[in-house]
N, C-alpha and C positions, 0 to 999 in steps of 0.2 A: 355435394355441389359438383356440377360438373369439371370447373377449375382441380377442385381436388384431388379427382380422378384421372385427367388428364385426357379426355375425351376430346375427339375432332373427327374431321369431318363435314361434309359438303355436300353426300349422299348418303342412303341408307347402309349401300354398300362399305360404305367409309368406316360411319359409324359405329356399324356393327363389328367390323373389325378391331376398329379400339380396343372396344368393351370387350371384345375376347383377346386382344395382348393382354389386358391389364390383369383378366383371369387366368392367364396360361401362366403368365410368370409372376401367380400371388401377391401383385397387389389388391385386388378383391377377391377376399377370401370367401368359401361357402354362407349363404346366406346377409351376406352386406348387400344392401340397399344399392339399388340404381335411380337416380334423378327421377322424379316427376318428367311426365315426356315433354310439359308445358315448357316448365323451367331448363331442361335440358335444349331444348328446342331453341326460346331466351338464349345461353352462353354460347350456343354455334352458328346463331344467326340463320337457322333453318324453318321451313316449316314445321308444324305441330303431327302434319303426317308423317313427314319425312321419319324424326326419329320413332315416331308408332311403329312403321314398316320395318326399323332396324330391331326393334323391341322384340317385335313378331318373327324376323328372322332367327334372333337369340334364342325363341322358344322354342320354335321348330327345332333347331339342333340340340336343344336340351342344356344349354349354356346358362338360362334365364328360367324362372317360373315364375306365375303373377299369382299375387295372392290376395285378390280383392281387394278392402279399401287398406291393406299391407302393401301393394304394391307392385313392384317388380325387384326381385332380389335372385341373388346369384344361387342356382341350385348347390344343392347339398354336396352331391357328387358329379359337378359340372363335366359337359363330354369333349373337358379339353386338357390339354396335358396328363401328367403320368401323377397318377392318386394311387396312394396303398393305403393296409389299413395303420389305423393309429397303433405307435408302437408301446408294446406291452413294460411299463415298470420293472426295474429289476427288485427282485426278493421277493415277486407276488404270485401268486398261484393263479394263471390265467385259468377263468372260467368264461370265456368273452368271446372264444372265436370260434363255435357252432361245428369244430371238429370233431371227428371221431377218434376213441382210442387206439393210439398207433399199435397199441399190444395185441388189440382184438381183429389186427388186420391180417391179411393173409401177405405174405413174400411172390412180389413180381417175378416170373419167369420169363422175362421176353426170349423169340426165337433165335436158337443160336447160332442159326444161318438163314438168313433169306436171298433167295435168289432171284436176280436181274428178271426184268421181264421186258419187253420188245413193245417201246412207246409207254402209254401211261395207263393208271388202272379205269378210268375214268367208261369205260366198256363194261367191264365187271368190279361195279365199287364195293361190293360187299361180299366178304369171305361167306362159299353156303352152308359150312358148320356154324358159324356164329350166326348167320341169318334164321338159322334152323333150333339153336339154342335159345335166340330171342325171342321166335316166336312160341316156343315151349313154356317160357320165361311170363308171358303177357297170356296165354291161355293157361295157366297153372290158377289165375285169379279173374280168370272170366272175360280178363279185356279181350275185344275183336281181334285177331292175328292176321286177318288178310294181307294186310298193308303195312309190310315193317320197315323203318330204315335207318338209318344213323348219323350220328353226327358230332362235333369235337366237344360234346359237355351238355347240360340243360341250357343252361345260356344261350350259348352258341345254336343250339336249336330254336327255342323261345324267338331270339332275335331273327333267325329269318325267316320264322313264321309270319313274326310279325312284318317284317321288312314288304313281304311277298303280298300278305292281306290285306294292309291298309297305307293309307297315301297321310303323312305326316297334318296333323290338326285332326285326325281320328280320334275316337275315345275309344279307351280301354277298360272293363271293369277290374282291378287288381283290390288284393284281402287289404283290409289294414285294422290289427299291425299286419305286416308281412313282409317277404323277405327283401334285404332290405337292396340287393344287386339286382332284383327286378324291377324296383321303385323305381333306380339309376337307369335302368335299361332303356322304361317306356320313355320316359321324358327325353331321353336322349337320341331315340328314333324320331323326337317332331310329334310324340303321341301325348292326346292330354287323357291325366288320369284320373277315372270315377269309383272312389273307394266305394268299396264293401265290407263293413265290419263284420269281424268274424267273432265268432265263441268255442267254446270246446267241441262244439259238431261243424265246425268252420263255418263258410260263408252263408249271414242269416238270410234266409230266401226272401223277404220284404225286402232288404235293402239289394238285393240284387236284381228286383225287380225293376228296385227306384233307377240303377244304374241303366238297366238293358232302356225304359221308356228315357231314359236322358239322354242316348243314342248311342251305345257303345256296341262297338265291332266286334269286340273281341271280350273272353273272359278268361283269366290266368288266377287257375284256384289249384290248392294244393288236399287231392281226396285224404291223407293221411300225412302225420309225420310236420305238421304244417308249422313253417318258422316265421316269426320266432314264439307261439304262444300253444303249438302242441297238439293243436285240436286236429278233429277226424270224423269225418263223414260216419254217420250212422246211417243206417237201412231206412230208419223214418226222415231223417236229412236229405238223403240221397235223391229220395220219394219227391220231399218238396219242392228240390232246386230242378229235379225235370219237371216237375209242372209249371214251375215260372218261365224253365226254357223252351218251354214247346212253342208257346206263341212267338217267338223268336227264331223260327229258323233258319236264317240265313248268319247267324251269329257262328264266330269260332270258338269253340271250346276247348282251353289246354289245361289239363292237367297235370300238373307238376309233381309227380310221385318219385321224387329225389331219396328220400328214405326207404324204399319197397320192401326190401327185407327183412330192414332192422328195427323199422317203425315201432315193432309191438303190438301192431293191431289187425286184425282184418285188414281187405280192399271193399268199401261199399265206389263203386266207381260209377259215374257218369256214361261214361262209354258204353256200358248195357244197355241204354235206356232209349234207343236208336235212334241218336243225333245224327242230323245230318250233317255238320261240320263238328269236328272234331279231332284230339290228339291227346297221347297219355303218353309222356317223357319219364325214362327211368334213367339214372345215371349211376356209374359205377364209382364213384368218388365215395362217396358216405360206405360202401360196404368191401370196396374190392383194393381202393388207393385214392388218397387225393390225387396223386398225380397222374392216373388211368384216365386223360382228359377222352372219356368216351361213353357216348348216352345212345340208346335203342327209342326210337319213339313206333309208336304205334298207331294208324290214323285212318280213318275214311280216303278211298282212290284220288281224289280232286288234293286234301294237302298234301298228299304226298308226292303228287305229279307237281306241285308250286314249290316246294322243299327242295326236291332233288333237282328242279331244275334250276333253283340259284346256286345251290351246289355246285353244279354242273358247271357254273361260270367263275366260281371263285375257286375255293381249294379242290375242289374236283373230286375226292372221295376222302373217309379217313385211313389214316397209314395203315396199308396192313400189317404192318409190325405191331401194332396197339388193336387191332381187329384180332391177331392169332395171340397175343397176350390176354385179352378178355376172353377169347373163346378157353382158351387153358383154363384159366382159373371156374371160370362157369362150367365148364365139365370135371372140374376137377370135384372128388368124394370131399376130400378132407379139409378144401375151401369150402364148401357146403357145410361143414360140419363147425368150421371155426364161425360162419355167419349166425348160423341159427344159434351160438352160444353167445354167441354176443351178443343179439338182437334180448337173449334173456337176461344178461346181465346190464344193458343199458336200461331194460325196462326195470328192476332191482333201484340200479340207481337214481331214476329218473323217480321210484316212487320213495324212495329213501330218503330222498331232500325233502319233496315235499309234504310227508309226514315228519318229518324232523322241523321244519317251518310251522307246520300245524302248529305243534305240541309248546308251540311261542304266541299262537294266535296270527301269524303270519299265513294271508290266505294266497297259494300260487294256481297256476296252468299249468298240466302237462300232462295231456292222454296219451300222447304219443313220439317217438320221435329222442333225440337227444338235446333240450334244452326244456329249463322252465321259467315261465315266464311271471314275473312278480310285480303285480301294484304296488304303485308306491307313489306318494304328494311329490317329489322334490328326486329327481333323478340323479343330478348332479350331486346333494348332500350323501343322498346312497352309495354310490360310486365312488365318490370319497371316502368317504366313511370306512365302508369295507378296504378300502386301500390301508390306510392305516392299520388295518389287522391280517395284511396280507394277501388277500383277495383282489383279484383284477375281473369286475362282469360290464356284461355293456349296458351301456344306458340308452333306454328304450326309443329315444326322438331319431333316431335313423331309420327305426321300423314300422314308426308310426305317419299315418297323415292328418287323422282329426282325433283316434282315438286317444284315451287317459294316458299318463306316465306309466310306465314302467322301466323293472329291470329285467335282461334275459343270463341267465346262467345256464352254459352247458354243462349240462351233469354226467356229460358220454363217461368222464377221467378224474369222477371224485367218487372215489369210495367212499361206504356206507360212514366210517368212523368219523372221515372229513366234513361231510354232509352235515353231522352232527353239530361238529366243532362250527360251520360258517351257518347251520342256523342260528345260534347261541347269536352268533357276532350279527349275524345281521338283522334281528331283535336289538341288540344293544345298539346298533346303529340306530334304529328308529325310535328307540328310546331315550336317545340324547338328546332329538330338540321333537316339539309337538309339527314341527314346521313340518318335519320330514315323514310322519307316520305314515304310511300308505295302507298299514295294516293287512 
């Protein structure tokens, strides 16, 4: 009820404002229901457009999503106040939060002097050793090198791709499951989102057909490494989804190859198959630092002239203090040597779970990449469950938008013996009630 909420207002502008106090400072929490616009309309004495129009502003900013005859309800990860992630239990072995193992990471050298320069770098934003490693970097796997630039993360690139390409009430094709800060993203730029369910060769080319003829601008697919369910473009995959996007060519195409080196697998990439719009995003978080907020993307002349010139108006280039730190470690021998061991050892443990899950009849996802992803009836019983034996993994409805339940477990920082131990347990979790089997 509106009374309930505390809702007022006399215009749309009004309105709408409410409804975003009441979610900044957690009186509606992610996913609570907002008023029927009739009956909202009823308690303020307004018209029936009036509140439509504040409804609709709510979407656009990513504040609201409408979910047919569900309604209107407060997104997941609403784009207002300060959200972190859910904090982790104490005594439990996080397997939930999609990082890398901090052992298998290389040690940050930032420069131990830099020196002043005369105005800003915004003239030459890109150091031309790191420019020159990245494009070695993207031609080592065949992507096009013409057009390289950078910017503060995948995200942070992602978002002014899209910011630059499309005008808010856009549609976007995004994987689902998939990750689950992109889901947050679109919705939050004003963009509406037309899933693509994915499998172990990622996004299936029927349903991304369905999307492209339901009008979306844009496609944000992940060629490998792809979270949270692991899958990875094959050569006959690769084949079909440019056939679907051929007749599409005014479409953007981004690839989100966030795991590049460590994935485990091949690159079958989109990029070869000569899109006319396009972009292939690597970032150095998953192999180099989480905290190296710094990504190479690689693109067709036209995105990269829309990229760098919002750049150009906001942060202006990234630090070259974190430009000459990236380029160290990518030239360095012995960071190269620590990736490619890790990249082996995550694949190890990535297939170590999910043979240890097998040998229970427990059937998982994980071609690639650092997490595996597990069906299961009842998310919440799982996640508990395994709680009580120690184990912290995420439960799968943040990654999802229409597809089944699941769970996702990062396996970058469980060795083989552990792997063991939490198939055992999480068998016995599904075998305490029939409710929860997921099998």
């Amino acid at each position: 009820m509106a009374t309930q909420y505390s809702f007022a207002g006399t215009n749309a502008r009004e309105i709408a404002a409410s409804v975003e106090r009441s979610v900044a400072d957690g009186r509606l929490g992610p996913g609570a229901a907002l008023p029927p616009v009739r009956r909202l309309a009823e308690d303020l004495g307004v018209s029936p457009g009036t509140v439509a129009t504040a409804y609709k502003e709510l979407r656009q900013r990513g504040i609201v999503v409408t979910r047919g005859r569900g309604g209107t309800v407060v997104a997941h990860a609403p784009a207002v106040g300060s959200r972190r992630p859910p904090r982790v239990p104490g005594g439990v072995v996080d397997l939930a939060g999609g990082h890398p193992d901090p052992a298998l990471l290389p040690v940050l050298s930032p420069p131990s002097e830099v020196s002043p320069v005369q105005g800003s770098h915004r003239g030459s934003p890109r150091l031309p050793a790191l420019e020159e490693l990245s494009r070695a970097w993207f031609a080592r796997d065949g992507v096009p090198d013409g057009s390289v630039t950078f910017s503060h993360g995948t995200l942070d690139c992602i978002s002014r791709l899209l910011s630059t390409e499309l005008r808010p009430g856009d549609s976007v094709a995004v994987e689902d499951p998939g990750f689950h800060h992109l889901l947050d993203l679109v919705p939050a730029l004003g963009l509406r989102m037309l899933p693509v369910v994915v499998d172990d060769e990622g996004m299936r080319p029927q349903e991304l057909g369905r999307a492209l003829r339901a009008g979306a601008r844009a496609v944000l697919c992940s060629p490998r490494g792809q979270s949270p369910r692991g899958g990875r473009f094959t050569a006959g995959r690769r084949a079909e989804l440019l056939a679907v996007l051929e007749e599409f060519p005014d479409v953007l195409v981004v690839e989100d190859d966030h795991n590049s080196d460590i994935s485990g697998v091949p690159l079958h990439s989109l990029t070869t198959g000569g899109l006319p719009r396009w972009a292939h995003v690597r970032t150095a978080s998953k192999q180099l630092s989480v905290d190296l907020r710094w990504a190479a993307m690689a693109c067709d002349p036209t995105t990269l002239a829309r990229h760098d010139g919002r750049l150009l108006l906001t942060s202006g280039w990234v630090s070259h203090i974190l430009q000459e730190t990236a380029a160290r470690l990518l030239a360095d021998p012995s960071a190269r040597v620590l990736i490619a061991g890790a990249e082996r050892v995550y694949a190890e443990r990535r297939t170590a779970l999910v043979a240890a899950l097998a040998r229970h009849g427990v059937a998982a996802h994980a071609e690639s990449g650092l997490n595996v992803w597990v069906p299961v009836r009842d998310e919440s019983a799982v996640v508990n469950g395994l709680r009580t034996h120690g184990w912290w993994v995420a439960a799968g409805q943040r990654f999802r938008i229409g597809s089944p339940p699941a769970v996702r477990i990062t396996s970058a920082a469980l060795p083989e013996a552990d792997a063991v131990r939490l198939a055992a347990d999480f068998a016995r979790v599904l075998g305490e009630s029939e409710a929860t089997y997921g099998g």
